[in-house]
N, C-alpha and C positions, 0 to 999 in steps of 0.2 A: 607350731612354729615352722614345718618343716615342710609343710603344708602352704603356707604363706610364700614361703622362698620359692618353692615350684611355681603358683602362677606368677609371682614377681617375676622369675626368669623369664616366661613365655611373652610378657608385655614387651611392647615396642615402643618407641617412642621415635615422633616424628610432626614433619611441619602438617601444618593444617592446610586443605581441609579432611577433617577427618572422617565426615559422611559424605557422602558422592552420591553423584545423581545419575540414571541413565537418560537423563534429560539434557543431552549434551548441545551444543549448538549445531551438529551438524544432524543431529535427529527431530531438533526444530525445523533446520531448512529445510529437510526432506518431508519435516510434513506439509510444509506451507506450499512445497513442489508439488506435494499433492493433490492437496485440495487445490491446486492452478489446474489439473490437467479437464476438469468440467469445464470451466470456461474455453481454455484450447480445444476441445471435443466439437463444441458449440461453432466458437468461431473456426475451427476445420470443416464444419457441415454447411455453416450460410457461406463462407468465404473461401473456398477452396483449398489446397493441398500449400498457397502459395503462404499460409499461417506458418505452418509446419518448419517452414524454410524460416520465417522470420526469427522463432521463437529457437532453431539451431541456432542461426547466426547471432542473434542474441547471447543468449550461456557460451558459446564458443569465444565470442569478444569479449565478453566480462571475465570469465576465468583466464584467457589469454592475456588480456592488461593486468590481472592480479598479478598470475605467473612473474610476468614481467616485471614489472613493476619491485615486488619483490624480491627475482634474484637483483636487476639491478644497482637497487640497494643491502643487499647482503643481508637482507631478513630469511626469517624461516619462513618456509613457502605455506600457506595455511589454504588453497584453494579447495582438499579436504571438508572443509566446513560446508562448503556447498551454500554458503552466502551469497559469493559473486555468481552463483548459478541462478539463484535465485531473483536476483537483480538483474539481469539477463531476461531471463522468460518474462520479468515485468516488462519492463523496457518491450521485449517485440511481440507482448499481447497490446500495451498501452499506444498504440500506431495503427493508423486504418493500412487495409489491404493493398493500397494503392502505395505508400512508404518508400521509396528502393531504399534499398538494403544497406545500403553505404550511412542511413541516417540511424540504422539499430547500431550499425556499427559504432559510431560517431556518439551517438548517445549510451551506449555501454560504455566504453573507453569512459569519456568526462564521468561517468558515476562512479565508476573506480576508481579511476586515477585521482579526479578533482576532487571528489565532492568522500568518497571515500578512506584511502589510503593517504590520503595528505593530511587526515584529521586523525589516525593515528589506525584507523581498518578496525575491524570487528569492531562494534560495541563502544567504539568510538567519535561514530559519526554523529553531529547534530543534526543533519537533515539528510533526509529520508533520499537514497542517491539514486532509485527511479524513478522519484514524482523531482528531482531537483533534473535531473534528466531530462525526462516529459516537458518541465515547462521549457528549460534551454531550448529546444527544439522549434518547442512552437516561436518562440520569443523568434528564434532567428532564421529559423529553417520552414516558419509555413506556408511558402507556396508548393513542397515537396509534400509536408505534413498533410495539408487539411483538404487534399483531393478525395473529401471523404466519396464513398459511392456505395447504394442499392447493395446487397446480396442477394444474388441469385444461383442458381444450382450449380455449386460446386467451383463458383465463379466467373463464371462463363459469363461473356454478356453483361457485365456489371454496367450499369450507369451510373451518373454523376446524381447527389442528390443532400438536399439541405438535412441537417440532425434535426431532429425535432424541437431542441433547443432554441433554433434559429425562429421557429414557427411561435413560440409563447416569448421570446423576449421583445426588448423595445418597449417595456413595463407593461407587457401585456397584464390583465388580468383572468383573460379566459383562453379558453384552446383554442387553436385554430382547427378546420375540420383537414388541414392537410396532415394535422399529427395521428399519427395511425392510434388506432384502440388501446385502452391500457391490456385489456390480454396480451394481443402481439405485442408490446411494448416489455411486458415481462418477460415472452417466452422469445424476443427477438425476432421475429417474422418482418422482412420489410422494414429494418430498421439500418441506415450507416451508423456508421462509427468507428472509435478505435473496435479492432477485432474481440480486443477480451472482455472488452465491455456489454456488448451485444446482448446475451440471454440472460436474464436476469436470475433464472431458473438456475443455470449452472453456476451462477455466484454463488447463491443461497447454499446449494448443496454441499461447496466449499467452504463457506461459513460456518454450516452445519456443522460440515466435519472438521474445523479446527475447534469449535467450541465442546466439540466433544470429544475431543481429542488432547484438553485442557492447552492450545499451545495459543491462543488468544482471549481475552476478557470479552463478554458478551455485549458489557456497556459501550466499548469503546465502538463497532459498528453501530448499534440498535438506538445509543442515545444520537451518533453523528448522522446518518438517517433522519430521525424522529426530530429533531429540532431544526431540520432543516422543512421538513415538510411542515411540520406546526408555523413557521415563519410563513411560509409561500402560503399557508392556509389563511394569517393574520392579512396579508398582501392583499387576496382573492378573495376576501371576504368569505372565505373556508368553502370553494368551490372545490369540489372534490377532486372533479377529474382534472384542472389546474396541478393541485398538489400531489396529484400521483405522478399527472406526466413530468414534475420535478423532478420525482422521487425515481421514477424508471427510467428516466432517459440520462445520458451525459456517462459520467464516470464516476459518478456519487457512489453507488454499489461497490463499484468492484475496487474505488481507492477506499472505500469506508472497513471492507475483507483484507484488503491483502496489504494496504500502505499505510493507515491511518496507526494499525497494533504492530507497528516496529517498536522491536522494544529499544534500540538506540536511540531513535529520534522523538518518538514522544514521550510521556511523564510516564513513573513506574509506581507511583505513591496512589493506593485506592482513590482518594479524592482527587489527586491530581488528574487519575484516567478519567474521571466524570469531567472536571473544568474542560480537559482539552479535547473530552469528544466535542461536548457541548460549544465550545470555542469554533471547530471545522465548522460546524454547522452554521452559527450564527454568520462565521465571517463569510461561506459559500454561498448561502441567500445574500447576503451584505453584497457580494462583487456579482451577485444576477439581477438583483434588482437596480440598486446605486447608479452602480458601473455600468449596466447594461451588458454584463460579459461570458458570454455562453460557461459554463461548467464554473468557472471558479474553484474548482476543488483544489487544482495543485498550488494554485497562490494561499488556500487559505491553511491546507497542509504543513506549508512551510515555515508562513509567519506561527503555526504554532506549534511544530520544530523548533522554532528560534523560543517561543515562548516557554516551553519544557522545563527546562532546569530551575527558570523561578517562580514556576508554579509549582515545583516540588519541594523546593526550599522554602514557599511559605506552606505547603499543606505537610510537610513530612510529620508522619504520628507521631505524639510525643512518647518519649520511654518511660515505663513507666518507674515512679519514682524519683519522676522531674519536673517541674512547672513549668519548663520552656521547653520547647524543640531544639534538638542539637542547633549550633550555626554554621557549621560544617557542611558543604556542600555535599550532593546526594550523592554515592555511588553508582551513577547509571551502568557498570558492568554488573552489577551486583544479578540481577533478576537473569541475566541472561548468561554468568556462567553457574549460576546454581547445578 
């Protein structure tokens, strides 16, 4: 008995939770920072020093609007988390070289302000606030935006030149020979574009390393990828080099790594992540071929952002020693403050 009452003493009791994880959200962001710094490596090497500058200005304007934003509504200032940093460094990789600076700026702001922190900030956004960014821009601001152009050493000299994209659409079903090789296509040699998008090489590496790094699902790039190249391959009558120059060019890669496994904005439910890779993919072939519309990734991102929540509420797993699945909507903070 005396025994008993000793550890009784030593217990605590308190609110939950009561196992804790070192997987906090701001050691997510920093990994996702991470695996971005391949791509900026990349796009510092074809596009010169002037990346570097985008991708400050970037993180400086998104944590400055959080700041903001936050004291002046009297919240707790949470830029710690390294979120709005993160959304930043997207935002001015997702922008060719040619951009001025006032449009990273422009488009950081609206992803925080708008499309973030008005929906309630962390873990409470429906749509992903650097592909909601991304398209704002293009939508209004592309004759600033889409001066895509050539890379050359270190920037120098750049010329004005079409994405490869421009070269297989208008229902193409083969390559044109103006679209460069799929090597260079992978590894970025002679390719415009947004900057982060460029080397294919340095996505994967960043892929690599959040998958093994457990801080994204493997399905959620490989099936959005994979169904979008099987579609272009049905198109093309499964011409190969057709379905790679899909697959390499545009911003399929680097929004399939770093935008598509938000855990706010897309589904958190195992099946749910299969539907909504699979969904990017079908609807970004859908607006290339259809629509005729270079990239399609960030509209089709969005509409399935919008789609999330009830794709989860019809796949969430049942519990067991239930016949129905709760009706209770999903907890999307759940996965992300584990």
């Amino acid at each position: 008995m005396a025994q008993t009452m000793d550890i009784k003493g030593k217990l605590q009791v308190g609110p939950s939770p009561h196992v804790r994880s070192k997987r906090t959200s701001a050691w997510i962001m920093g990994q996702v920072m991470i695996a971005l710094i391949p791509p900026m490596i990349a796009a510092t090497f074809f596009f010169g020093l002037q990346v570097l500058l985008m991708v400050a200005v970037g993180i400086g304007s998104a944590v400055l609007s959080e700041y903001a934003y936050q004291r002046i509504r009297y919240q707790q200032v949470k830029i710690n988390d390294l979120s709005a940093g993160v959304t930043g460094m997207l935002i001015g990789l997702s922008l060719p070289v040619t951009a001025p600076l006032w449009t990273v700026v422009l488009g950081s702001v609206f992803a925080i302000v708008i499309v973030k922190q008005l929906n309630g900030g962390i873990g409470k956004n429906y749509f992903n606030p650097a592909v909601a960014a991304r398209v704002m821009l293009k939508a209004f601001f592309s004759p600033w935006i889409t001066n895509w152009v050539l890379p050359s050493a270190w920037g120098v000299d750049a010329v004005a030149g079409a994405t490869p994209l421009e070269f297989i659409g208008n229902r193409a079903q083969t390559v044109s020979e103006q679209v460069p090789e799929l090597w260079d296509l992978f590894l970025g040699i002679n390719l415009g574009g947004n900057v982060g998008e460029t080397s294919k090489l340095a996505i994967l590496i960043g892929m690599l390393y959040l998958i093994f790094r457990r801080v994204i699902h493997p399905k959620i790039p490989i099936l959005y990828i994979l169904t979008t190249v099987v579609i272009m391959g049905f198109w093309s009558a499964f011409n190969f080099d057709f379905m790679m120059t899909h697959a390499l060019t545009g911003t399929l890669f680097f929004a399939a790594t770093y935008m598509a496994t938000d855990y706010s904005s897309g589904s958190l439910t195992p099946a749910g992540k299969t539907v909504f890779a699979i969904g990017c993919g079908v609807l970004t072939a859908f607006f290339r071929i259809v629509f005729n519309y270079p990239g399609g990734v960030g509209f089709a991102i969005l509409i399935m952002n919008f789609l999330a929540p009830f794709i989860d509420g019809k796949l969430m797993p049942r519990i067991y020693g239930h016949k129905t699945r709760p009706a209770t909507k999903y907890d999307r903070q759940g996965e992300l403050n584990r």
